[in-house]
VOMI-510671 format. One line per 10 residues: number of its first residue (from 0); for each residue x, y, z of C-alpha. Coordinates in steps of 0.02 Angstrom, whole numbers, plus 32768, in hexadecimal, padded with zeros to 4 digits. Layout:
// residues N
NUM = X:Y:Z; ...
***
This chain:
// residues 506
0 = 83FF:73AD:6968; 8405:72FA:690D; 8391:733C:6889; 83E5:73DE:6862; 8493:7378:684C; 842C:730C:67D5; 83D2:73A3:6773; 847D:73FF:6759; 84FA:7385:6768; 84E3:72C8:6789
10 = 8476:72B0:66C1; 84F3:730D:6654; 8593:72C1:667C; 85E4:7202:665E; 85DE:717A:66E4; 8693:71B0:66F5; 8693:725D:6715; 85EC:7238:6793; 8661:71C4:6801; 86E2:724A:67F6
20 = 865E:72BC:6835; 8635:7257:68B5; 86F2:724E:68FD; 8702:731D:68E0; 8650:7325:6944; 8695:72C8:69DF; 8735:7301:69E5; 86C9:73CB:69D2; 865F:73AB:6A4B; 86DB:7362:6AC2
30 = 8749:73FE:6AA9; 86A9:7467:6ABB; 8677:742B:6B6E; 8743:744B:6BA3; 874E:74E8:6B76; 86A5:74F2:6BD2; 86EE:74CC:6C73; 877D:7512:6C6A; 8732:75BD:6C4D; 86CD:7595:6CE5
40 = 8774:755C:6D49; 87C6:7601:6CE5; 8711:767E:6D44; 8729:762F:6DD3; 87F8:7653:6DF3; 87CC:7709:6DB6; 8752:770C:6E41; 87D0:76D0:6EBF; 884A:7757:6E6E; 87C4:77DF:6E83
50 = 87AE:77A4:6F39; 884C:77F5:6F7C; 886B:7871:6EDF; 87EB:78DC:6F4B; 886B:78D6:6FDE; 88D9:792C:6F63; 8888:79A8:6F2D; 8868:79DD:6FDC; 8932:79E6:6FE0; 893C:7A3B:6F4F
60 = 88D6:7AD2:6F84; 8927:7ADA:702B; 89CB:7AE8:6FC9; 898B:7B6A:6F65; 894C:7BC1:6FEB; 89E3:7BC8:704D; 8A33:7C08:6FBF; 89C3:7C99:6FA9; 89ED:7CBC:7074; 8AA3:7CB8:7051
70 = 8AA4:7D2E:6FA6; 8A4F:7DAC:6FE4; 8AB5:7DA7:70AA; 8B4E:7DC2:7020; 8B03:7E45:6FD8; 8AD8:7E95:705A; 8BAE:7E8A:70B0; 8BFA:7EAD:6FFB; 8B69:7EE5:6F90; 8BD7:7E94:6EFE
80 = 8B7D:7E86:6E50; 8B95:7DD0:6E44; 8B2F:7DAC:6EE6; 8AB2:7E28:6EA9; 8A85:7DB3:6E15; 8AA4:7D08:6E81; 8A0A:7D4B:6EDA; 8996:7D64:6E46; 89D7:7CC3:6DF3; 89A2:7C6B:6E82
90 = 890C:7CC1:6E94; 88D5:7CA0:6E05; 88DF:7BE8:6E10; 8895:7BED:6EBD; 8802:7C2B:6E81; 87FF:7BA9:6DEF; 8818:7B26:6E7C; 876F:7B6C:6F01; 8704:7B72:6E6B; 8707:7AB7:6E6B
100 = 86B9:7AA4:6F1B; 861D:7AA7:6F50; 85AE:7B59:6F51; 8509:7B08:6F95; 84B2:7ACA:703A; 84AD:7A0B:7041; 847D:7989:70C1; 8546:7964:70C6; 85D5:797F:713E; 864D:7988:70B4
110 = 85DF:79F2:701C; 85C2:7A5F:70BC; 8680:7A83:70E0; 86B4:7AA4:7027; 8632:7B1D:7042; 867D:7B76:70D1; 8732:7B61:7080; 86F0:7BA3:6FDC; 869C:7C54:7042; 8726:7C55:70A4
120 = 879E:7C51:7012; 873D:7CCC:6FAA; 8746:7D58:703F; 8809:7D2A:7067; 882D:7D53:6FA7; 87E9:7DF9:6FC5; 8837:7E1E:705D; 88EA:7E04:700A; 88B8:7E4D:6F76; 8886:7EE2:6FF4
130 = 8935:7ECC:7052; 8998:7ED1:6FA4; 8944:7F7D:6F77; 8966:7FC2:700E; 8A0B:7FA5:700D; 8A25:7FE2:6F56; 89C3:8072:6F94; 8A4F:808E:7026; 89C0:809C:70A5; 8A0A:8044:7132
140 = 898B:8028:71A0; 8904:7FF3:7136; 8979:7F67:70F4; 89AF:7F33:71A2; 88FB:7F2D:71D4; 88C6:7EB1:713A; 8954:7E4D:714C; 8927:7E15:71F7; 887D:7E00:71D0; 88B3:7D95:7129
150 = 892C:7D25:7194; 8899:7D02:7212; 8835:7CC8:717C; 88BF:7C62:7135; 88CB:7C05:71E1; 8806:7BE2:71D8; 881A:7BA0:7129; 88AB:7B34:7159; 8843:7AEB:71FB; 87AB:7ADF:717E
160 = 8828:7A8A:70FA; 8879:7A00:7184; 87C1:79D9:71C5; 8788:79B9:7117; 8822:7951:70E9; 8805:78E7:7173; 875B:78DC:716E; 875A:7899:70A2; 87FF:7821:70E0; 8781:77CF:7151
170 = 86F3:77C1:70CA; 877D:7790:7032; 87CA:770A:70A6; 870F:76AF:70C7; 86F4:76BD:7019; 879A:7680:6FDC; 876B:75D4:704B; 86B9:75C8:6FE6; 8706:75F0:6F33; 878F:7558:6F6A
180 = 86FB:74E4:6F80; 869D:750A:6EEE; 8743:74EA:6E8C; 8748:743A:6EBB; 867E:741D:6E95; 86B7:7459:6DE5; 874C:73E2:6DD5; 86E6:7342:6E09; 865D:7391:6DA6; 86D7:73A2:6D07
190 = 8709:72E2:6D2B; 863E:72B6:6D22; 861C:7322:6C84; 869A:72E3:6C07; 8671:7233:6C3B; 85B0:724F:6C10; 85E0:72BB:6B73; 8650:721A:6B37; 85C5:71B4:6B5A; 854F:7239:6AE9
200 = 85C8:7232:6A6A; 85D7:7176:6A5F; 851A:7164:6A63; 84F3:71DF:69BF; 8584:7178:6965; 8528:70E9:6969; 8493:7140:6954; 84E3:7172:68A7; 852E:70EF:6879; 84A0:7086:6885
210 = 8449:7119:6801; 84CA:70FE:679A; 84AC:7035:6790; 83E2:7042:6790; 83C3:7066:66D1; 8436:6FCD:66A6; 83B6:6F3E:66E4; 8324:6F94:66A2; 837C:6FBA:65EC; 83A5:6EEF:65E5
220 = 82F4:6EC5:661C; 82B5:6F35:6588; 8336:6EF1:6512; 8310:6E3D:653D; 824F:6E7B:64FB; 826F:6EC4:6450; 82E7:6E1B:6435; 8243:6DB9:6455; 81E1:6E20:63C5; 8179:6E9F:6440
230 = 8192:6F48:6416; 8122:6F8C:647B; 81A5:6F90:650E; 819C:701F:6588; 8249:7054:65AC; 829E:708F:665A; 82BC:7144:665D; 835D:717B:6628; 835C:723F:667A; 8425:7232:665F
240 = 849B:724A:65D1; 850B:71C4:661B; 855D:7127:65BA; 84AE:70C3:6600; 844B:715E:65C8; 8491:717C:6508; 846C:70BA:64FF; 83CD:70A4:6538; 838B:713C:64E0; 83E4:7102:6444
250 = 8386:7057:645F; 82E6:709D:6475; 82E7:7110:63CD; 832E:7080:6376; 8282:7027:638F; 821F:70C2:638C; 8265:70B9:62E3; 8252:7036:62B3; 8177:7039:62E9; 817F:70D9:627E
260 = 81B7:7090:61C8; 8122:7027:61CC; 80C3:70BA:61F7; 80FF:7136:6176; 80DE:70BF:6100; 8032:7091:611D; 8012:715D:6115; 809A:718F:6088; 8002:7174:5FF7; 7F8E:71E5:6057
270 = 8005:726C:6066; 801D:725E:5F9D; 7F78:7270:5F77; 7F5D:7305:5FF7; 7FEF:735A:5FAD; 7FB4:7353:5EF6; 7F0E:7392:5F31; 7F54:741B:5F89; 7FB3:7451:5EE9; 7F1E:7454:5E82
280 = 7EC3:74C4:5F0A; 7F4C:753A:5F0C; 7F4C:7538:5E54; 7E95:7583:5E45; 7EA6:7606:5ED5; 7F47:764C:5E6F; 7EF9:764D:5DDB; 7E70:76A4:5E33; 7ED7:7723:5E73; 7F29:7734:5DD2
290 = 7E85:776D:5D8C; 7E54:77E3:5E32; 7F02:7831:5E14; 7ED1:7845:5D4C; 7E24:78A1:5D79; 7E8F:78FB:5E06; 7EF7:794C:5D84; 7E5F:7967:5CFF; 7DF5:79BA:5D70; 7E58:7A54:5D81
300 = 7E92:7A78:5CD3; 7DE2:7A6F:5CA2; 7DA2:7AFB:5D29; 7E47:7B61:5CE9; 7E1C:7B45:5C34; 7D6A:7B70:5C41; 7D8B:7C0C:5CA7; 7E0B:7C37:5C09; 7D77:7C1C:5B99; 7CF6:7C91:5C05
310 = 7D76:7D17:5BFE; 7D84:7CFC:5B44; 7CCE:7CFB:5B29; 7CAC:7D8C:5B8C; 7D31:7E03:5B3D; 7CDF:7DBC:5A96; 7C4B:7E1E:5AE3; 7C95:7EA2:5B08; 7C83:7E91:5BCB; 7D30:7EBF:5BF7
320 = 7CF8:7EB4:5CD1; 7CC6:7E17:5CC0; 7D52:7DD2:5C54; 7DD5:7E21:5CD0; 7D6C:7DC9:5D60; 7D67:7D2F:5D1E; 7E29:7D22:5CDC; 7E53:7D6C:5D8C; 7DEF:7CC0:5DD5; 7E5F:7C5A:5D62
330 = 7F01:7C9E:5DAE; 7EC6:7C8B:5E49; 7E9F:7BDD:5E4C; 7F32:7BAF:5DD0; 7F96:7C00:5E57; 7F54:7B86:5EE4; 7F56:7AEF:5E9B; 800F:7B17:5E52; 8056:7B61:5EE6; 8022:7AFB:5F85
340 = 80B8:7A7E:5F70; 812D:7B08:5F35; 81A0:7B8E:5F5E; 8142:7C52:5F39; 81A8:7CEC:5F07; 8157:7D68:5F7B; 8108:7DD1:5EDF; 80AB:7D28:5EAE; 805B:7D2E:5F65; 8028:7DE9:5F5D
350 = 7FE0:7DB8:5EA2; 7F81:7D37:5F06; 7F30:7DA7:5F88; 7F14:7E40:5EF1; 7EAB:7DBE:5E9E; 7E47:7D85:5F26; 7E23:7E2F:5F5F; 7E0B:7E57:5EBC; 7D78:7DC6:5EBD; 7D3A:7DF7:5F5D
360 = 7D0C:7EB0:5F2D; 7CB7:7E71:5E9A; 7C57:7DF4:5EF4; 7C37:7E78:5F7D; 7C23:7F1F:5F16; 7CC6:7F6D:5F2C; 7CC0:7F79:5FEC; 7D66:7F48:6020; 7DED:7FCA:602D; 7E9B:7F70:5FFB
370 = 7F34:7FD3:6026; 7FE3:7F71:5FFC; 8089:7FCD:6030; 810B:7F68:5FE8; 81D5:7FA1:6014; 8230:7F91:5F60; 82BA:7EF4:5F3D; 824C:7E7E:5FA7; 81D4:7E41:5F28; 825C:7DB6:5EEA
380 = 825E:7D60:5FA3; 823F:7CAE:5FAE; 81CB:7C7A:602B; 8147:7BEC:6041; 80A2:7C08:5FDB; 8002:7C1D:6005; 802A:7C7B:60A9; 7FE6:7D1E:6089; 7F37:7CF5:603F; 7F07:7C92:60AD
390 = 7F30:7D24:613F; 7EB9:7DAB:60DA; 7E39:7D18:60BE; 7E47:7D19:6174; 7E1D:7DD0:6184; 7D9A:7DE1:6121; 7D3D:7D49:6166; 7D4B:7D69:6216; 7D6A:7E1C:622B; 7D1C:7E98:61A3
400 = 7C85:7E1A:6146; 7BFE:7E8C:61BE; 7C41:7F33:61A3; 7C75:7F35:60F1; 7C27:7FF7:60EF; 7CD2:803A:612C; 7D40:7F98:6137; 7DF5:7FAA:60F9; 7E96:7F31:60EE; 7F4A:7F60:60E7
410 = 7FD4:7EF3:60B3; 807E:7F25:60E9; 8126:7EE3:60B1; 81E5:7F2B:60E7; 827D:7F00:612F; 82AE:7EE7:61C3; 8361:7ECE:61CF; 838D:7E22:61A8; 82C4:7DF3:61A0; 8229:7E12:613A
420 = 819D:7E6C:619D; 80F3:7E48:615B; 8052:7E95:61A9; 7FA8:7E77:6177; 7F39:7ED6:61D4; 7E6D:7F01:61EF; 7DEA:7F7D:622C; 7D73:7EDD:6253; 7D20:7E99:62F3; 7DD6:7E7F:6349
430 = 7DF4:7DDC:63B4; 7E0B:7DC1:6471; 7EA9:7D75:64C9; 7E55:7CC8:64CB; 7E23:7CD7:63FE; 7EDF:7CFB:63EE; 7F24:7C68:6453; 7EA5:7BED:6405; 7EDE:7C2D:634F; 7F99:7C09:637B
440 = 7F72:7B6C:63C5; 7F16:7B2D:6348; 7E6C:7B0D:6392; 7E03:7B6F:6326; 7D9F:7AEB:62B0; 7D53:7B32:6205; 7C9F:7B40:6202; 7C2B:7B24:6173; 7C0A:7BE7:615E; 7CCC:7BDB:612A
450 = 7CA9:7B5E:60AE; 7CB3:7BBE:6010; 7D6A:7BEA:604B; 7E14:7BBA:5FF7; 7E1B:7B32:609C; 7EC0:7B6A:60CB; 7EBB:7BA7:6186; 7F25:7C12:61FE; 7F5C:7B7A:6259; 7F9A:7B25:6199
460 = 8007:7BBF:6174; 8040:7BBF:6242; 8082:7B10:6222; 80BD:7B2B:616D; 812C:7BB8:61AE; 8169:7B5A:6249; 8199:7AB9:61CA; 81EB:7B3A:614F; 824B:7B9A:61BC; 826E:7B18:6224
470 = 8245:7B8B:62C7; 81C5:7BE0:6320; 8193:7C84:6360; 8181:7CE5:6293; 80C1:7CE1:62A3; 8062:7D60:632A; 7FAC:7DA1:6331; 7F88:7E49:638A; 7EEA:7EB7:63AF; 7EAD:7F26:6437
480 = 7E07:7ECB:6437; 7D6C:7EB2:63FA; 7D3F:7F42:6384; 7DF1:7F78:6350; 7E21:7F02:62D8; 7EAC:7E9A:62C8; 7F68:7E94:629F; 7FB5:7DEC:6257; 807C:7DED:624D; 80F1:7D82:61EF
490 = 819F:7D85:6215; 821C:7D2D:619D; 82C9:7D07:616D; 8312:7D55:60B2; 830E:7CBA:6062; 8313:7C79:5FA3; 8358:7CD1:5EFF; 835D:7D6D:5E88; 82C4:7D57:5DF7; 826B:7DCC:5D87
500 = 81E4:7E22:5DCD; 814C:7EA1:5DC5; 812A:7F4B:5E0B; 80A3:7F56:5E77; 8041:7FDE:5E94; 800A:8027:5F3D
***
């Protein structure tokens, strides 16, 4: 308990406030242990209280029950409405009242005749509800003939009722004389605790106050130390943010201090000359990275400009396949390395994936059947690039490469209310459940046969489209299984601006 008023009380507050603490804790606990025993003084009278309360009760239901006797004898001489309901009111709460006693055998004289009351009760209530019917019923004798056998059972009740009363007088009275004794235990007991809880209190002042003083002798021996010339004092622990605390913590970073300025000195050169040599290493790797970046932005302008020149050269030559293959190569990979940090109108994207398809059948003999169905006014739609390429790259690598006999893909664009649909789908190998949820994932690594690809995966445009959109959910795979193909599904927001664009052809 000490160490808990220490951890959360006794270190953050003023020598002042602690001995105010300590004057608010004793006078607490003091009025803590009173109200203590005076709830236990307050059980024990409501025990005493409860002792003969059960006396009444008895009374009560004999009163009740005589009044049931006497509503129903007055209905029975004047059959007047207002006796009528007397009876059922005080029926009523009769039958509140038995519900209270005992239903159950026990090993006890008095459980055993609430018992017999409560029967007793239960079958006299329908005898006078039996007597009252009669008698609206006019049937004379039937009513005479209950009412003699309800007043017999009112006079067992009533001999049951005074045995019981007497019986729980006798009981009540012998434990009235116990709860008296145990009241005066608890007085001389009161007496004994508050004298040991003043004690208690007086001890953990001390206790305290003593705390309090501790710190003091141990901050002057340390003082008396660093006045001598030794720094290298060890100070006494100063846990609390007292007067004695602030001050001996204030002493103790003073010469901390003060053993540091020599130190930071002695080092201060060092640091100089590791800073300059830093600067001149960071100088060469950014003037290396300058140059990287240079030969970066070289590299690609020189494949574009020599695919120009090949495209040149071969219409020159009159080779008008080649020159269209080779100037469809150079929009292709300007498109890339333009678009990957940029917006795309969605014509640029279907551009993207005519020219690689375009590539493909040359490269492959014309084997791929391309179908694009394209709804009009959505051409102009602004929507991340590189998305759609990468999905048909998909197709053709994984799903039609081994069956380009008869292989076909269709692109699909339209509307969809407020969203773009857009469905790339295949006649390839298909994929299983367990393909599909390691695609969306994003467990499925590229292999070296995929080498020669643009690099851009499913799991870069899932990402892409979650970062754009800022939500998940627009991209879905579906097939049947293996051997009938696969269905990839884009679903986007109308986003972005109106612009010139192309026709397409289907």
């Amino acid at each position: 308990m000490l160490k808990k008023i220490r951890d959360k009380i006794w270190n953050e507050n003023s020598i002042q406030n602690k001995i105010k603490w300590i004057q608010v804790m004793m006078m607490i606990f003091i009025l803590v242990m009173n109200l203590i025993i005076y709830q236990q003084i307050n059980k024990t009278v409501q025990r005493i209280d409860a002792v003969f309360s059960s006396n009444v009760t008895v009374n009560e239901l004999s009163e009740k029950l005589e009044q049931i006797q006497n509503s129903v004898y007055e209905y029975l001489n004047t059959k007047s409405s207002v006796a009528l309901e007397n009876y059922y009111r005080y029926e009523q709460e009769y039958r509140e009242q038995i519900e209270k006693l005992n239903n159950v055998n026990m090993d006890s004289t008095v459980k055993m005749l609430e018992k017999n009351i409560r029967n007793m009760s239960e079958t006299y209530l329908e005898k006078t509800d039996e007597t009252v019917q009669a008698k609206r019923g006019r049937n004379v004798e039937k009513y005479r003939s209950s009412y003699e056998d309800e007043t017999q059972l009112y006079q067992y009740i009533e001999s049951y009722m005074y045995q019981l009363n007497n019986l729980r007088f006798h009981t009540n009275s012998e434990n009235y004389q116990t709860l008296l004794k145990v009241m005066s235990a608890m007085e001389f007991m009161s007496i004994v605790i508050i004298i040991i809880v003043c004690m208690i209190c007086l001890f953990v002042a001390v206790l305290l106050i003593r705390d309090m003083i501790g710190p003091l002798a141990g901050l002057s021996v340390a003082a008396n130390k660093v006045a001598a010339g030794d720094f290298n004092v060890e100070f006494p622990e100063a846990a609390a943010n007292d007067e004695v605390g602030i001050v001996t913590k204030a002493f103790h970073k003073m010469v901390e201090s003060i053993k540091e300025y020599i130190e930071k000195q002695r080092v201060s050169m060092e640091n100089e000359v590791r800073m300059k040599e830093r600067e001149l290493s960071m100088e060469a790797h950014l003037k290396d990275a300058q140059l990287k970046y240079l030969q970066a932005q070289i590299n690609p302008h020189f494949l574009f400009n020599s695919l120009n020149a090949g495209a040149q050269l071969a219409a020159m030559e009159d080779a008008e396949k080649t020159g269209i293959f080779v100037e469809r190569m150079a929009d292709f990979f300007r498109y890339n390395v333009k678009k990957m940090q940029e917006d795309a109108n969605l014509y640029e994207e279907i551009e993207a994936v005519d020219n690689y398809i375009y590539i493909l059948n040359v490269r492959f003999a014309g084997d791929i059947h391309y179908e694009k169905i394209i709804d009009p006014d959505v051409e102009n739609i602004l929507v991340p690039s590189m998305i759609l390429q990468p999905i048909v790259e998909n197709a053709v690598t994984h799903g039609i490469r081994n069956q380009m006999d008869n292989a076909y893909i269709t692109l699909r664009v339209e509307r969809q209310e407020n969203q773009l649909r857009i469905t790339v789908k295949d006649n390839g190998i298909g994929m299983t459940q367990s393909q599909i949820q390691a695609v969306m994932a994003g467990n499925v690594q590229q292999t070296r046969k995929e080498s020669d690809s643009t690099g851009i995966g499913m799991d870069n445009v899932i990402k892409r489209l979650q970062l754009y959109y800022k939500k998940e959910g627009l991209f879905s795979i579906y097939s049947e299984g293996l051997g009938k193909g696969t269905e990839v599904t884009i679903l986007l927001p109308f986003t972005g601006g109106e612009q010139n664009v192309p026709d397409f052809d289907s």
